[in-house]
C-alpha positions in Angstrom: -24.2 -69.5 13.7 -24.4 -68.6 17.3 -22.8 -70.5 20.1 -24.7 -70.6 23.8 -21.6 -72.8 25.4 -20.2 -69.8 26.4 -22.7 -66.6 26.7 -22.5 -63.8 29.3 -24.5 -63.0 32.3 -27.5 -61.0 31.8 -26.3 -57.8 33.2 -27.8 -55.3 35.6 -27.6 -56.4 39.0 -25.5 -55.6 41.4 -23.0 -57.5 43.9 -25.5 -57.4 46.9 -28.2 -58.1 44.1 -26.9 -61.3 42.7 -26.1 -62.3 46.3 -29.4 -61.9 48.1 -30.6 -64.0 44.8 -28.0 -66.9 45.3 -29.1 -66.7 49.2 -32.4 -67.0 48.2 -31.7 -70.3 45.6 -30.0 -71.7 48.1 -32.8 -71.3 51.3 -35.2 -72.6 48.7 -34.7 -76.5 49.4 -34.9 -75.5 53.1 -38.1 -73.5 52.6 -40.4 -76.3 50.6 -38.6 -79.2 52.7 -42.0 -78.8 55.7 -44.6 -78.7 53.1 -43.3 -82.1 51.4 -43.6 -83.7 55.0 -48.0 -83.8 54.9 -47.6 -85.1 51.5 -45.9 -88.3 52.4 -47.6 -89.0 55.6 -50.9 -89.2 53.1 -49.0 -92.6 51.3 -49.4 -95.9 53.0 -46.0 -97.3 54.3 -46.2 -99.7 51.3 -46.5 -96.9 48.6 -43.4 -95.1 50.0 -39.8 -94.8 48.5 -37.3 -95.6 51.3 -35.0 -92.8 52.5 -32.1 -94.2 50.9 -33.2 -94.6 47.4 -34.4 -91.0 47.8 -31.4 -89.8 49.3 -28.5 -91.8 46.9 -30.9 -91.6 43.6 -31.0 -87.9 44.0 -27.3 -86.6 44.8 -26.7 -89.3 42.1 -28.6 -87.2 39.6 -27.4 -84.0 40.9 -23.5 -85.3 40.4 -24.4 -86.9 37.0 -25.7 -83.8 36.2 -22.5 -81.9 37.5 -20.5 -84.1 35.6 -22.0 -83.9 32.0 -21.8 -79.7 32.6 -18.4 -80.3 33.8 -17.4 -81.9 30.6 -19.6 -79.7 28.3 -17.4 -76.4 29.4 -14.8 -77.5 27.3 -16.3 -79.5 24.9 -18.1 -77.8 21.6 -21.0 -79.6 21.1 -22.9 -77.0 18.9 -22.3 -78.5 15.5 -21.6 -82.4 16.5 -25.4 -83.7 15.9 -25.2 -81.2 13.1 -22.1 -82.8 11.4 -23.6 -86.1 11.4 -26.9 -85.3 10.2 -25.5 -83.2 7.7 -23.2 -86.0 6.1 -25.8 -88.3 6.3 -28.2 -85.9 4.5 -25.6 -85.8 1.8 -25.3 -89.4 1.5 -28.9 -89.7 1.1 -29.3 -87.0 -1.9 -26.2 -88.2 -3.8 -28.9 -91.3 -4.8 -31.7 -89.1 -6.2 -31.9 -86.7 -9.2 -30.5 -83.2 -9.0 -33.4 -81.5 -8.2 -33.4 -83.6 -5.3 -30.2 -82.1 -4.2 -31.2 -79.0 -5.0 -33.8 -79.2 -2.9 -31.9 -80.3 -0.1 -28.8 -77.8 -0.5 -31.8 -74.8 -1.5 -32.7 -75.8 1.9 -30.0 -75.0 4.1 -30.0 -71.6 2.4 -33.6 -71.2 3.5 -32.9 -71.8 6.3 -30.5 -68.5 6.9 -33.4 -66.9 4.9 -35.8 -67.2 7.6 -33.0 -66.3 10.3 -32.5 -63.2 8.7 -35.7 -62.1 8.7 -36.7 -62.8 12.5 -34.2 -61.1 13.4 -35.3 -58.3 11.3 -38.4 -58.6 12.8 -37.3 -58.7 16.4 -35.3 -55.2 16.1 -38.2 -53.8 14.5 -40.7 -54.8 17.1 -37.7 -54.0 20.0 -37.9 -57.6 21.4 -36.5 -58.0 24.3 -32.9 -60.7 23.8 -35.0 -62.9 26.4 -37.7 -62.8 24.8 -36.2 -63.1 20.5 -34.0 -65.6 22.1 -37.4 -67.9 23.2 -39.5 -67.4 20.0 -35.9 -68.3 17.7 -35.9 -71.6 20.1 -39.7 -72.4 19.9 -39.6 -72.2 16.1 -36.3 -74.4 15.6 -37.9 -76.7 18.1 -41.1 -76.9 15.6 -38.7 -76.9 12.8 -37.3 -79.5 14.0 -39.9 -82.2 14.8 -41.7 -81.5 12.0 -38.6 -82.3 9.7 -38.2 -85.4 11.9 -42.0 -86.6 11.5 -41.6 -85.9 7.5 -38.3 -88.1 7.8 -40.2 -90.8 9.2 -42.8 -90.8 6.4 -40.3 -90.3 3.7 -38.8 -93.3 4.8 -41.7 -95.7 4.1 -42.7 -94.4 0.9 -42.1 -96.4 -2.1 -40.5 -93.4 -4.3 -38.2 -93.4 -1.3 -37.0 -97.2 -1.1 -36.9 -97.4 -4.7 -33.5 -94.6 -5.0 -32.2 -96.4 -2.3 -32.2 -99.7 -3.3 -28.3 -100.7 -4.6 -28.3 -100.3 -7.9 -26.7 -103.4 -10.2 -22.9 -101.9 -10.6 -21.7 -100.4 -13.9 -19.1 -102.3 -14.1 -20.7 -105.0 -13.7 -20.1 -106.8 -17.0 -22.2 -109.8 -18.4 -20.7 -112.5 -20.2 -22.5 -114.6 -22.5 -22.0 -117.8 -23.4 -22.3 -120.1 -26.8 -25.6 -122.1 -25.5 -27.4 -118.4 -24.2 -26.3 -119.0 -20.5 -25.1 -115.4 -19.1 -23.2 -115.2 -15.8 -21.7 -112.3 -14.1 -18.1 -111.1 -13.2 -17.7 -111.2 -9.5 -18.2 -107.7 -7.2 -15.3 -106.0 -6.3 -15.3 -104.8 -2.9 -16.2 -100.4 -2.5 -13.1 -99.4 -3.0 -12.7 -95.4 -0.9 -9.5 -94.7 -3.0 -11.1 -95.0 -6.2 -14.1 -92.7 -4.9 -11.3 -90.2 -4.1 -9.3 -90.4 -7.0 -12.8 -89.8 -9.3 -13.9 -86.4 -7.1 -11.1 -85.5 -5.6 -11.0 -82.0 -7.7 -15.1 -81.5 -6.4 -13.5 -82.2 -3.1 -11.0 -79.3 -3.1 -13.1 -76.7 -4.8 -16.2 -77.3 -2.4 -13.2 -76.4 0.6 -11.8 -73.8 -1.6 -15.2 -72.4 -1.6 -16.4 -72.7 2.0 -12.6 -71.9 3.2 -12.9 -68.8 1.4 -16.6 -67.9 2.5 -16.4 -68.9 6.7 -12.8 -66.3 6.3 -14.8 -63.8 6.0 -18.3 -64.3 6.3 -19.7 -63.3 8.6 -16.2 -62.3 10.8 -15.6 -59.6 8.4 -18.9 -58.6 6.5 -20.3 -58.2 10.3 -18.2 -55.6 11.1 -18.7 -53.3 8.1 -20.8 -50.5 8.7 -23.0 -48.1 6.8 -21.2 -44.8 5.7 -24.3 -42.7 6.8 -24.1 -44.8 10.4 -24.6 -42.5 13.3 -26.7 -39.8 11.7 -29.9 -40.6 13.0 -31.9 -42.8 10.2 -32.7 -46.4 11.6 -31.7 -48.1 8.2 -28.4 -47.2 8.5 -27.9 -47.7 12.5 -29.9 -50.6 13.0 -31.0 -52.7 9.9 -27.9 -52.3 7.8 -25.8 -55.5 8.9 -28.8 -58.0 9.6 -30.3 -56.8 6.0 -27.6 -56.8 4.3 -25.0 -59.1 5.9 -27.8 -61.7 6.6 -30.8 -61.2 4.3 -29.2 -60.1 1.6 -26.0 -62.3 1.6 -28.7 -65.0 2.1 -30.9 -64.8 -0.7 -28.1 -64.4 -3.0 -26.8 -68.0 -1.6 -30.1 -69.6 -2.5 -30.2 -68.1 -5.8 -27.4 -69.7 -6.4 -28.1 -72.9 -5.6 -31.0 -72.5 -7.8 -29.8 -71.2 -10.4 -27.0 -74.1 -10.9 -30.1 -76.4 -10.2 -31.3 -75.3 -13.6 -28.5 -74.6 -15.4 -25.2 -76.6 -14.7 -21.7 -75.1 -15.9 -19.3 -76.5 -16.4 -20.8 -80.0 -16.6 -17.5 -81.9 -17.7 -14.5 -80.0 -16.9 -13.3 -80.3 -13.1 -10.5 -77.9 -13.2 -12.4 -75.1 -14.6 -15.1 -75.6 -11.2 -11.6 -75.7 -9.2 -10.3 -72.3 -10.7 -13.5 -70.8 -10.3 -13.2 -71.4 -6.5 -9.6 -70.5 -6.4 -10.8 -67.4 -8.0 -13.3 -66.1 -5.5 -9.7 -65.3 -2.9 -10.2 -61.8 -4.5 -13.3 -61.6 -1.9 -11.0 -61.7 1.0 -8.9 -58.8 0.3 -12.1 -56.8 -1.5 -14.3 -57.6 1.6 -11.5 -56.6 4.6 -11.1 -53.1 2.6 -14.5 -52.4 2.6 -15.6 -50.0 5.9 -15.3 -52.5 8.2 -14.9 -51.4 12.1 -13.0 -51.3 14.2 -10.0 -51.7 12.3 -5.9 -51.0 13.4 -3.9 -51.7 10.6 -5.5 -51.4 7.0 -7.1 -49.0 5.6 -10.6 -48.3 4.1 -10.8 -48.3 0.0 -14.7 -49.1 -0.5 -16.9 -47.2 1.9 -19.7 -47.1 -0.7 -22.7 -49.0 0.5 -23.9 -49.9 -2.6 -20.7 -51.1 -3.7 -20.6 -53.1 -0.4 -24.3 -54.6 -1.3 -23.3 -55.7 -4.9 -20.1 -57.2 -3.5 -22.2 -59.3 -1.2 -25.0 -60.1 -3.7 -21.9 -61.5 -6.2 -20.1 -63.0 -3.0 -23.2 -65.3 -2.1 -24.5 -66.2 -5.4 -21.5 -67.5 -6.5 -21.1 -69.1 -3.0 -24.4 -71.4 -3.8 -24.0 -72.0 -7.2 -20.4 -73.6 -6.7 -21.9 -75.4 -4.1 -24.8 -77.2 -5.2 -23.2 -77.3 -9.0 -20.8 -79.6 -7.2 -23.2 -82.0 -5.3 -24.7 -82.3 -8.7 -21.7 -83.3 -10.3 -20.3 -85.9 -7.9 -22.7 -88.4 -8.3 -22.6 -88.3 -11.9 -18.8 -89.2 -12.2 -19.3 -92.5 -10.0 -20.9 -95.7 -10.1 -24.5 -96.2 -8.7 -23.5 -98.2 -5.4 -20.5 -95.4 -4.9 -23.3 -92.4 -4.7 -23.8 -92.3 -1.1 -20.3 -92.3 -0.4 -19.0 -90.2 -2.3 -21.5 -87.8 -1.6 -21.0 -88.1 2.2 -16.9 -87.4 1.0 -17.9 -84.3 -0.1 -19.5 -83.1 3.3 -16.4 -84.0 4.9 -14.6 -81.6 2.3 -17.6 -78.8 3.3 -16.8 -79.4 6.8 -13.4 -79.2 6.8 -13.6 -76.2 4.4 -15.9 -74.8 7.1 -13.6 -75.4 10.3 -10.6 -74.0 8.5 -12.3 -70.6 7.1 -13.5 -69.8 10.5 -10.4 -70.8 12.1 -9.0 -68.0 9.7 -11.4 -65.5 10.3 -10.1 -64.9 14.1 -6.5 -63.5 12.0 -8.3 -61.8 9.4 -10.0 -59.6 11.9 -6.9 -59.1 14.1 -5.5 -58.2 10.3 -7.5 -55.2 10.2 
């Protein structure tokens, strides 16, 4: 959720400050260049690097360096590796039971779960940014290699190659002849339009949903404030947005997405799931009238916090059970060698959903 391309400078300093520091980064070459000059006298003259590998390999890395910042300025790279391991991830599920995919989508819900809270934990202990902003790194890089080592093993166990073996194609007919023989119709080649044309109404309602969600969340439900803010009780100053905003909004996501994971509804009826996501628009409207500051234009109609909680708790849960009830239902209305596809179509829908919502959001807070 949070974008480092782009962060400002740790304030503080002054002009003369941040200049007798830059002076200082600068003489720093100059100052450690006659202590390198004992240390390669010690090497024989075989065992040294010449001067102009040393000298060209180095600017080289320096400008290569330069170059790939250069280009990262204006290039958002936040979500790229995310994408991609995300649609795979998709792909992947689509071929196992949904428990499986509940699981996986349960998951990602988690995982703003666990956000939440550190960051409830950091105001409480009064963390220093430098120093939340290091532990939220150290755990995502453990997070992150341990999901990459259970990958790994996951892909060499047997329950794992057997769901991703290619299944023999439903339509797939057998044809028997008089003396016993049976021989098989020819396989048609995947066919992407007929994938569409099958889950093309999941499609739009997991965009409706996540369109509707990002134009709000967390643009909007960030800026709403207590009604008690500024009279001197912590829970209304300080832990009000990450609780309830985060937390809160967060658990009711991945209750959700459990919930549909034991009971799925509607099962066969793709334009009931669409209206249901058309249906949760009233959030936009509901969630920009709530107290949310500061505002220019409309006016304030719910400044009730518990009105504002409830809103958010209804808000997220249907959020995850739309969600996941749809990754459930995809694979189920397409053949067994059109699972990973499809279900990779349906985190490109997510992903467009999500680029368009928080495209919106910039207007919706201007709207207020």
């Amino acid at each position: 959720m949070y974008s480092i391309n782009r962060r400002p400078l740790l304030g503080g300093a002054s002009d003369s400050e941040f200049e007798d520091d830059l002076e200082t980064e600068v003489d720093d070459p100059n100052v450690t260049i006659p202590d390198e000059k004992p240390f390669l006298k010690s090497y024989e003259p075989h065992d040294k690097i010449s001067l102009t590998v040393r000298m060209v390999g180095s600017q080289c890395t320096i400008l290569l360096l330069f170059i790939m910042t250069t280009i990262f300025v204006e290039m958002d790279t936040d979500k790229s590796a995310s994408a991609i391991f995300g649609g795979s991830l998709m792909g992947i599920v689509g071929k196992f039971s949904p428990k499986y995919i509940t699981a996986m989508s349960g998951g990602q819900a988690l995982g703003g779960i666990f956000t939440a809270l550190a960051e409830v934990c950091s105001l409480w202990i009064g963390a220093s940014p430098v120093l939340s902003g290091l532990v939220y790194f150290i755990i995502g890089d453990i997070v992150l290699l341990l999901s990459l080592i259970a990958y790994v093993v996951l892909e060499r166990a047997p329950f794992f190659k057997h769901h991703m073996i290619e299944k023999v194609p439903d339509h797939l007919k057998s044809d028997y002849s008089i003396n016993g023989e049976v021989s098989f119709s020819a396989n048609p080649s995947m066919s992407y339009t007929r994938i569409i044309k099958r889950i093309w109404h999941y499609g739009v309602s997991i965009f409706l949903v996540f369109f509707i969600s990002l134009a709000v969340y967390p643009a909007i439900t960030v800026l709403v404030e207590s009604q008690y803010k500024g009279k001197g009780h912590a829970w209304n100053d300080i832990y009000f947005v990450p609780v309830v905003t985060y937390l809160i909004f967060s658990t009711g996501d991945y209750a959700g997405r459990v919930l549909s994971g034991i009971f799925q509804w509607p099962k066969d009826n793709p334009w009931l799931v669409m209206f249901m996501s058309v249906a949760r628009s009233v959030f936009i409207p509901v969630l920009m009238f709530c107290n949310a500051q500061p505002r220019h234009h409309l006016p304030v109609y719910i400044h009730n916090d518990i009105y504002y909680i409830l809103i958010t708790i209804v808000f997220a849960v249907t959020n995850g059970y739309l969600c996941n009830l749809m990754f459930i239902l995809v694979p189920t209305i397409v053949d067994s060698q059109e699972k990973e596809v499809a279900s990779a179509m349906m985190g490109a829908f997510l992903g467009i959903g999500l680029a368009s919502g928080a495209s919106l959001s910039l207007y919706m807070v201007k709207a207020l």
